[in-house]
DRENSELUM-654578 format. One record per residue (C-alpha): residue number from 1; residue in one letter; x, y, z. Coordinates in steps of 0.5 Angstrom, whole numbers. Example, Ala and Ser with C-alpha at 12.3 -4.5 7.8 and 13.67 -1.06 7.14 Angstrom:
<rs>
{r 1 A {25 -9 16}} {r 2 S {27 -2 14}} 
</rs>
This chain:
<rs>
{r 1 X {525 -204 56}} {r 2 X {531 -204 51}} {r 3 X {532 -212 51}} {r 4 X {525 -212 51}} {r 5 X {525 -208 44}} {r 6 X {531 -211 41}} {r 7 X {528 -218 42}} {r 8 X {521 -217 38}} {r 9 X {525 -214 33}} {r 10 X {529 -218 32}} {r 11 X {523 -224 32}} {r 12 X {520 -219 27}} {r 13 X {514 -216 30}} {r 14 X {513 -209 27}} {r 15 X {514 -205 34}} {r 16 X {513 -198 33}} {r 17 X {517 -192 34}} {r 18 X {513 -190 40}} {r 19 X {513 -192 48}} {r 20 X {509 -191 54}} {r 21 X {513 -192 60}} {r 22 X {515 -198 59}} {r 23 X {510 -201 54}} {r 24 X {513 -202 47}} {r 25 X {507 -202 41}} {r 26 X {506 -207 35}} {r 27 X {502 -208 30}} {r 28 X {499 -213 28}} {r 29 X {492 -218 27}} {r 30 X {488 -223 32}} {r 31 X {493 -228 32}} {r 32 X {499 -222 34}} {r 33 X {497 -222 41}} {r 34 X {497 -230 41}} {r 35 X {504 -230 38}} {r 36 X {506 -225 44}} {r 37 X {504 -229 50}} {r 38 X {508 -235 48}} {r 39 X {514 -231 46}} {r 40 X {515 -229 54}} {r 41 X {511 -222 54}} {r 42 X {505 -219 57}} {r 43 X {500 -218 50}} {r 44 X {493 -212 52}} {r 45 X {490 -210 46}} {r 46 X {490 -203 45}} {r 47 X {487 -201 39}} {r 48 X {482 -204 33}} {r 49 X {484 -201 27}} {r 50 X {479 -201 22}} {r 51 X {480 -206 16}} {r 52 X {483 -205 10}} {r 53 X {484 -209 3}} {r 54 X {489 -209 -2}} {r 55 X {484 -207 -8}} {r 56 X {486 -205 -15}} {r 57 X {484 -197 -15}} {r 58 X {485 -192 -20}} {r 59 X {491 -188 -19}} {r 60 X {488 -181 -23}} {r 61 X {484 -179 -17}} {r 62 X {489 -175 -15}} {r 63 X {487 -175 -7}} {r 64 X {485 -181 -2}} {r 65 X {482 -182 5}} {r 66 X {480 -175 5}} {r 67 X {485 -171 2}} {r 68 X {492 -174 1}} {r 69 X {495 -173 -5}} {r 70 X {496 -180 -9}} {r 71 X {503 -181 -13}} {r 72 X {501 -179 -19}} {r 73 X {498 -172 -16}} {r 74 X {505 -171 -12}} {r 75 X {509 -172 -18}} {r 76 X {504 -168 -23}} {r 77 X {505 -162 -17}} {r 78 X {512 -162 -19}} {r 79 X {512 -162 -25}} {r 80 X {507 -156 -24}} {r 81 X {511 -152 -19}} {r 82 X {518 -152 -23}} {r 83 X {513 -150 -30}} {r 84 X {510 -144 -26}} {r 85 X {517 -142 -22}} {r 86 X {522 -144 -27}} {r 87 X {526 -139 -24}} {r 88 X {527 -142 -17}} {r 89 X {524 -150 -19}} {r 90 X {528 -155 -23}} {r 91 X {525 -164 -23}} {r 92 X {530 -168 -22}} {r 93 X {529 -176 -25}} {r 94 X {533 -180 -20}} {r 95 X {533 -187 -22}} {r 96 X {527 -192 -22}} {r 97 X {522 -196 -17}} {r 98 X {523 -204 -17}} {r 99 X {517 -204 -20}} {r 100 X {519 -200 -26}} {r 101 X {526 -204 -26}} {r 102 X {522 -209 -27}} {r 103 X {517 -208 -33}} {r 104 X {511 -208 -28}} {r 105 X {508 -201 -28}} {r 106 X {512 -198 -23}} {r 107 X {515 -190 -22}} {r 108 X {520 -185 -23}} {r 109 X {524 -183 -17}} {r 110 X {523 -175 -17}} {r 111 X {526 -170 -14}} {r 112 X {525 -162 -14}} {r 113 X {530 -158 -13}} {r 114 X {529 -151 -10}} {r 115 X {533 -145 -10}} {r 116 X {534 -137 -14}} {r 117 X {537 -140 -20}} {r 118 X {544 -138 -22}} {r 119 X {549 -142 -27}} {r 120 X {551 -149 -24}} {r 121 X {545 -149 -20}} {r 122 X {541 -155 -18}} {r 123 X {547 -159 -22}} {r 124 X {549 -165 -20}} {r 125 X {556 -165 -17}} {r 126 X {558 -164 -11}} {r 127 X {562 -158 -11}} {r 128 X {556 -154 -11}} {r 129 X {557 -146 -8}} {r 130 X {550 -147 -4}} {r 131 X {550 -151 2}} {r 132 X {544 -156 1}} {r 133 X {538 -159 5}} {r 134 X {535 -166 3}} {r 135 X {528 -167 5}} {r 136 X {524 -174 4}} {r 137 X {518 -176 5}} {r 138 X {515 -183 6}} {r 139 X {521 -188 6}} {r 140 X {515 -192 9}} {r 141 X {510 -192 5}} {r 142 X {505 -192 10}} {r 143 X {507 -185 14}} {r 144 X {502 -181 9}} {r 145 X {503 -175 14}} {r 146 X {510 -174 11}} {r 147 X {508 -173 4}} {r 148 X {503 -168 6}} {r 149 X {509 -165 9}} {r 150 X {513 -165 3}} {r 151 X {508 -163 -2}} {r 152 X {507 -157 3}} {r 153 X {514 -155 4}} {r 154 X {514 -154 -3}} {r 155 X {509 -148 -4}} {r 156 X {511 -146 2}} {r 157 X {519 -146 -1}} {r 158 X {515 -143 -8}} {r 159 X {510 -138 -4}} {r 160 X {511 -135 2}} {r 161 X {517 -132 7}} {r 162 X {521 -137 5}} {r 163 X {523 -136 -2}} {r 164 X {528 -130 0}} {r 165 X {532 -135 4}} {r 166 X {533 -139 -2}} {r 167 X {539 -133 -5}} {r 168 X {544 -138 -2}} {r 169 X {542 -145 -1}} {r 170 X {539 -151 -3}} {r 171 X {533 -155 -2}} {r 172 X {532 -162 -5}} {r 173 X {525 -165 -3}} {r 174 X {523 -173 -5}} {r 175 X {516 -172 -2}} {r 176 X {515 -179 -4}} {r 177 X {521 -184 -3}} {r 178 X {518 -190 -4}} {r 179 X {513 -190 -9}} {r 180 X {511 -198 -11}} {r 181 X {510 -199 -2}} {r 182 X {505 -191 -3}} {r 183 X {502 -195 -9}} {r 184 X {499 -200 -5}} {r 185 X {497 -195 0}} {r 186 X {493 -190 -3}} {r 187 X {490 -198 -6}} {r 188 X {485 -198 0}} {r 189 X {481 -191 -1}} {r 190 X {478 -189 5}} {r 191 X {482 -195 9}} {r 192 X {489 -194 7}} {r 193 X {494 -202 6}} {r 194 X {498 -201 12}} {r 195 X {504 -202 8}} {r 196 X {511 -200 10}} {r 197 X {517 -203 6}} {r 198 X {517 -204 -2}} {r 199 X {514 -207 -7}} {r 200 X {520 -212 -8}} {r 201 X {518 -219 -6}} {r 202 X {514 -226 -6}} {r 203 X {512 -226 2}} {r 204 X {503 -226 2}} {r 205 X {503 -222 9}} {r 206 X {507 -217 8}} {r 207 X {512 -216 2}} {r 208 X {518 -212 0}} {r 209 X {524 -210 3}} {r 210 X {524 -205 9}} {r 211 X {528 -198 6}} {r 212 X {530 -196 13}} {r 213 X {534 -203 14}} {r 214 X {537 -204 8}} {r 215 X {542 -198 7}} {r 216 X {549 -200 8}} {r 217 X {551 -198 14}} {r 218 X {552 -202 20}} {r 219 X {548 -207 16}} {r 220 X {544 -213 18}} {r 221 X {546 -212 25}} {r 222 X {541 -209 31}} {r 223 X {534 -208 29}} {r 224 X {533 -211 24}} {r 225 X {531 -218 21}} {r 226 X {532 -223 17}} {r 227 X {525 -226 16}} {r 228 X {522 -223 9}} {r 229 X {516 -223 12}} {r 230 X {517 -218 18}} {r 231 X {516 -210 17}} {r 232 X {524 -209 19}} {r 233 X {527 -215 13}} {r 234 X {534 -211 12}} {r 235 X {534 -215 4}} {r 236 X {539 -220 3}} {r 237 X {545 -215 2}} {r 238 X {546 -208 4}} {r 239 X {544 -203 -2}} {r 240 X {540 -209 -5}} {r 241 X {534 -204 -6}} {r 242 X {535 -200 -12}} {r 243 X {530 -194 -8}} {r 244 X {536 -195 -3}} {r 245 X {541 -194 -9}} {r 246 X {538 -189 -12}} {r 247 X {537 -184 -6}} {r 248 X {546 -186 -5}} {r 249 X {548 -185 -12}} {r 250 X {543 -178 -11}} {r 251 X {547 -176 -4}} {r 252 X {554 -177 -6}} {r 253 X {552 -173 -13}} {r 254 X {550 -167 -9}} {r 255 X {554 -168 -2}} {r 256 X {562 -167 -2}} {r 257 X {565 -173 3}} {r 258 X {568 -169 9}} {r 259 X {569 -175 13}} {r 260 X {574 -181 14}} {r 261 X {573 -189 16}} {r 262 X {571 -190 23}} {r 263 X {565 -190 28}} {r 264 X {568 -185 32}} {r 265 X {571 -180 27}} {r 266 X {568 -173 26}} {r 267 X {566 -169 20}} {r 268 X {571 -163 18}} {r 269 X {568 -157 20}} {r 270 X {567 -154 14}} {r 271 X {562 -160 12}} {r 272 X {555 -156 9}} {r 273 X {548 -159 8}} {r 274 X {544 -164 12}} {r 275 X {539 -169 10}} {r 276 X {532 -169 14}} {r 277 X {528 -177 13}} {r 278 X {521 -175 16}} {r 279 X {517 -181 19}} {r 280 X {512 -182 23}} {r 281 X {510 -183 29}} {r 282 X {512 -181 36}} {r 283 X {515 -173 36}} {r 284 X {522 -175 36}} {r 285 X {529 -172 33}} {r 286 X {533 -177 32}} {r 287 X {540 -177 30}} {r 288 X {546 -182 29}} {r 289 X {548 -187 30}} {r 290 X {542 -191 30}} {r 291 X {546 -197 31}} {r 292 X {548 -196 38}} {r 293 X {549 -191 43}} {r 294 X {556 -190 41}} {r 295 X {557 -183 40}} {r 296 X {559 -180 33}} {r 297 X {565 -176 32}} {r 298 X {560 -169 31}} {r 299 X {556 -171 37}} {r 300 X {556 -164 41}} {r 301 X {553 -161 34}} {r 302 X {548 -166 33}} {r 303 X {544 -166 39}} {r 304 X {544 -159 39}} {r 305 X {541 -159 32}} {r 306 X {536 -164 33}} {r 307 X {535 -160 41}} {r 308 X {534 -154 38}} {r 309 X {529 -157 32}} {r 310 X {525 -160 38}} {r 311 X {524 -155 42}} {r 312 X {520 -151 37}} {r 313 X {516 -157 37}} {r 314 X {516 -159 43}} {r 315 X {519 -166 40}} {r 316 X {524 -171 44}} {r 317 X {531 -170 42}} {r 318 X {536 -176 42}} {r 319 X {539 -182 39}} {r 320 X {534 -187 37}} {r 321 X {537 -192 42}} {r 322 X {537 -187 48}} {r 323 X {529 -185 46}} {r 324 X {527 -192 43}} {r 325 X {530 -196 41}} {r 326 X {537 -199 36}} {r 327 X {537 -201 29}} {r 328 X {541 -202 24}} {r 329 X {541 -200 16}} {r 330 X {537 -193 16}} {r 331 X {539 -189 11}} {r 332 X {541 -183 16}} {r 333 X {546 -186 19}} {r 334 X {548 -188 12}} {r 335 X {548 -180 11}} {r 336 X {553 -179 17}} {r 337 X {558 -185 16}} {r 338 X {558 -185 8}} {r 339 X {559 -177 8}} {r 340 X {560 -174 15}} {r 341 X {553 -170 13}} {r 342 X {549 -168 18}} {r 343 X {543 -173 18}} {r 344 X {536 -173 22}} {r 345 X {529 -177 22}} {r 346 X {523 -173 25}} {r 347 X {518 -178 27}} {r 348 X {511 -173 25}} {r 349 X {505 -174 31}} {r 350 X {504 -177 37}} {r 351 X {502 -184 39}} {r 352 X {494 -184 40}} {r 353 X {490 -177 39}} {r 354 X {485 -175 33}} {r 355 X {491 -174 30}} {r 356 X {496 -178 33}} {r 357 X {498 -186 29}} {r 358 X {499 -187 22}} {r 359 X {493 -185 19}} {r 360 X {490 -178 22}} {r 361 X {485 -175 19}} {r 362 X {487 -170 13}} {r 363 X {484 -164 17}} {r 364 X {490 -165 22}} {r 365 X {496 -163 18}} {r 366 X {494 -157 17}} {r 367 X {492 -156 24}} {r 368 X {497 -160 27}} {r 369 X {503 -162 24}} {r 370 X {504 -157 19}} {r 371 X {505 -151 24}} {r 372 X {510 -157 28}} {r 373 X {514 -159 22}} {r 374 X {516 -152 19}} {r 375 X {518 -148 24}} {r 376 X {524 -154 24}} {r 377 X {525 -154 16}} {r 378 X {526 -147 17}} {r 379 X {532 -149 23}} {r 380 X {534 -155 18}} {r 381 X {535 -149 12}} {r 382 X {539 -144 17}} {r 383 X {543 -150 21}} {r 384 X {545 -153 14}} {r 385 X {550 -147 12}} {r 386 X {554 -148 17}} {r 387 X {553 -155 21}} {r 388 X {558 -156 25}} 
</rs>
């Protein structure tokens, strides 16, 4: 099944971060399972998805398709949190969209930073005194469960138990990592633009750059394609997305680098911090290397870290290539190999269910993900103090 998986990866079909016994998932219209068959593999359909057009809509609604937050309800959150808890919240502008670098609308890039206020916190250096934990959401525009999870982490850091934990650590949220892709999502209302990748490029079906290829680790090699209509376009160079560039500018400014050269070398073992990329779907803790199945130099300590997070959600713990399946170019394997940082992507929901997929009604992240996803942020700010 894994030669299977690379293989439609590397055609460029969208396969999805889920299995069911030996049954790979790919999206796609009523032309895909045509495509399949003659490519030498056994199509069913398995679910319709209903319609969505890519329609010009106004960005001040501040929700869509039932209660998620558009982008500029997220960011004006921000903004909110940090003027009503200047204390514990500060907004970091980190760099621009495509759009923006382009003059053609676009947005801000923002983080908040979250922790008690002493002097030198929430500075941009790597020689902080706190340890940090990283959190992103929506790197794939699409994944709107994982924006909610941000925006909720958020009043919960500000609002709840939570807070107390904050005397001696950081958290850094990007509830929204790839705003331009997320623009042309919430663009479809009550039928959200089944989007993944940025706004950069010129292909009519499926335009952009996929963010989760392009980092440079390990680029342009497994998982990844060179089709720019494919969802899996790694770009034509590492690091040629300025989103991508932007998140590795803001890490190597909030994280000391605790690791040499090399695929096998390991962090020291005063290395703090991690960095958690939420994704969706499939119930899965996944952590590095995503490239291969080569283990990294701290891979004891980071399967016990991504081993004790599921177990509180009942998640799969593993290495992408042991549980799904290999690819090249994520930002989290970027993480662990430019910084020796403990890096993780969670991917949010089951596979089929009410609350399963991509779009599951807003009701379900109250009463589903919500209550999987904090207790592991609350094991991501307890294991980033001393993580290996």
């Amino acid at each position: 099944m894994g030669d299977s998986a690379q293989k439609l990866l590397r055609l460029g079909y969208d396969v999805l971060e889920q299995r069911d016994g030996d049954d790979l998932f790919v999206v796609g219209d009523k032309h895909t399972a045509d495509e399949l068959t003659t490519d030498g593999f056994q199509a069913a359909i398995e679910t319709v998805m209903p319609p969505s057009q890519w329609a010009p809509r106004s960005l001040a609604d501040t929700t869509y398709y039932g209660g998620y937050r558009t982008i500029t309800a997220q960011f004006a959150h921000l903004n909110e949190v940090a003027e009503a808890h200047p204390e514990l919240a500060t907004v970091v502008d980190y760099g621009d969209s495509w759009r923006k670098t382009q003059g053609s609308g676009g947005h801000d890039l923002k983080a908040l930073c979250v922790t008690r206020k002493g002097p030198g916190d929430c500075a941009l250096t790597p020689t902080a005194s706190k340890p940090r934990l990283f959190v992103m959401g929506q790197l794939h525009a699409r994944e709107i469960t994982t924006g909610d999870m941000a925006y909720r982490f958020i009043d919960d850091l500000v609002g709840s138990d939570l807070t107390a934990m904050l005397d001696d650590i950081e958290v850094w949220v990007v509830p929204i990592a790839n705003p331009d892709g997320v623009e042309i999502v919430e663009s479809g209302g009550d039928t959200p633009v089944l989007h993944r990748k940025n706004a950069n490029g010129t292909c009519t079906s499926s335009r952009g750059v996929d963010l989760n290829r392009n980092a440079g680790s390990h680029w342009g090699e497994v998982g990844s394609s060179t089709n720019k209509c494919a969802e899996t376009y790694r770009g034509p160079r590492a690091d040629s997305e300025v989103e991508v560039q932007a998140l590795e500018s803001l890490w190597r400014k909030l994280y000391r680098d605790t690791r040499a050269p090399g695929d096998t070398a390991a962090a020291s073992t005063d290395t703090t911090g991690a960095v958690i990329s939420m994704h969706s779907y499939g119930n899965y803790v996944l952590f590095p290397w995503g490239w291969s199945t080569q283990k990294t130099g701290n891979d004891a300590a980071l399967r016990k870290m991504a081993q004790d997070m599921a177990a509180l959600s009942g998640f799969t713990a593993g290495q992408p290539g042991e549980v799904l399946y290999n690819a090249s170019g994520a930002t989290d394997d970027w993480v662990y190999d430019d910084l020796g940082v403990p890096s993780f992507v969670w991917e949010i929901g089951a596979g089929s269910g009410k609350c399963g997929g991509f779009l599951p009604p807003y009701s379900c992240q109250a009463d589903v993900h919500w209550p999987k996803v904090r207790p592991m942020l609350v094991s991501a700010m307890n294991a980033a103090k001393r993580p290996y």
